[in-house]
C-alpha positions in Angstrom: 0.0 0.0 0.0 1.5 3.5 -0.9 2.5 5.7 1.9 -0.3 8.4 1.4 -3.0 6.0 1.4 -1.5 4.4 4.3 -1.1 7.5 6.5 -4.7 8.2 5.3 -5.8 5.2 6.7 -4.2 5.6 10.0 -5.4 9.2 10.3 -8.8 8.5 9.1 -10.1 5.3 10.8 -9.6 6.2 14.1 -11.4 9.6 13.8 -14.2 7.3 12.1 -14.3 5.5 15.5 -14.0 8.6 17.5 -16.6 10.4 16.0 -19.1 8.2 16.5 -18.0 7.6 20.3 -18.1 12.0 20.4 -21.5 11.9 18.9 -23.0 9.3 21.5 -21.4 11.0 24.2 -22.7 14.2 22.5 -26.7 13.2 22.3 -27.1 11.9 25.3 -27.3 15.4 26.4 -28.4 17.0 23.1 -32.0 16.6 21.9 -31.6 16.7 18.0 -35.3 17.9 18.1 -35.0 20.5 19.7 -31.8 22.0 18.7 -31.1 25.2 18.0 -28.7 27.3 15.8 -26.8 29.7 18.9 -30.0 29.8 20.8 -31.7 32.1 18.2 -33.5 29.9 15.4 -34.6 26.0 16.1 -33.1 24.5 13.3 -35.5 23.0 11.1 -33.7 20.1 9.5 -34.5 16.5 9.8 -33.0 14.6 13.2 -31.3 12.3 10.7 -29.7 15.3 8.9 -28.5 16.4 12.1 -27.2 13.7 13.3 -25.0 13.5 10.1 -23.7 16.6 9.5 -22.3 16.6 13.5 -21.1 13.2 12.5 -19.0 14.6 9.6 -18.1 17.7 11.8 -16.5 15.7 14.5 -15.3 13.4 11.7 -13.6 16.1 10.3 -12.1 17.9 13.4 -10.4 14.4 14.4 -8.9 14.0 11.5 -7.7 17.5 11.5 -6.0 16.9 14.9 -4.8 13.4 13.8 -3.4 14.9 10.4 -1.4 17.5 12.3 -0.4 15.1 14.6 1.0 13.0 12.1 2.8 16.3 10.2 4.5 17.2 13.5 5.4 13.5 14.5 9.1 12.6 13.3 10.4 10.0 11.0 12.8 7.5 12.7 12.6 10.2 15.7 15.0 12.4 14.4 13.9 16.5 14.5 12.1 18.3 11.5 14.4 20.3 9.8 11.8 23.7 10.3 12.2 22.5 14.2 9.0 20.4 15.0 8.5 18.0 17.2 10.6 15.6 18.0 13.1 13.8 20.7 15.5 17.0 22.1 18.6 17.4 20.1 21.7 16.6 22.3 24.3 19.6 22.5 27.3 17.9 20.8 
């Protein structure tokens, strides 16, 4: 499997996972009924519709955070050459 899809994969399937545990934990408190759009308008979509598009939106803020994880993680553990993340250079 090419690296890209590969990295994909690891970035992408966990978020899967995770968002669905976020949006559990999410309506058990939140009524997709009743919800509202900043306490203003009750938004009049669908409760499936809802339920989607927060699915996609905490699909899509995982990934984000396991993307950028990824960027800032080192190869082999040796330092980004821009100075990311990584294991502290010794002084020699």
């Amino acid at each position: 499997m090419p690296s890209f899809a590969r990295q994909a994969l690891v970035i992408l399937w966990p978020a899967f996972v995770m968002a669905g545990v976020q949006e559990m934990l999410v309506f058990v408190v939140v009524d997709p009924a009743t919800f509202t759009w900043f306490g203003v308008d009750r938004l009049d979509w669908p409760v499936s519709a809802v339920y989607t598009v927060t699915f996609l939106i905490l699909w899509a803020t995982t990934a984000t955070a396991g993307a950028i994880t990824q960027l800032l993680q080192s190869p082999g553990g040796a330092p980004h050459p821009w100075g990311g993340f990584g294991p502290p250079r010794s002084l020699d």
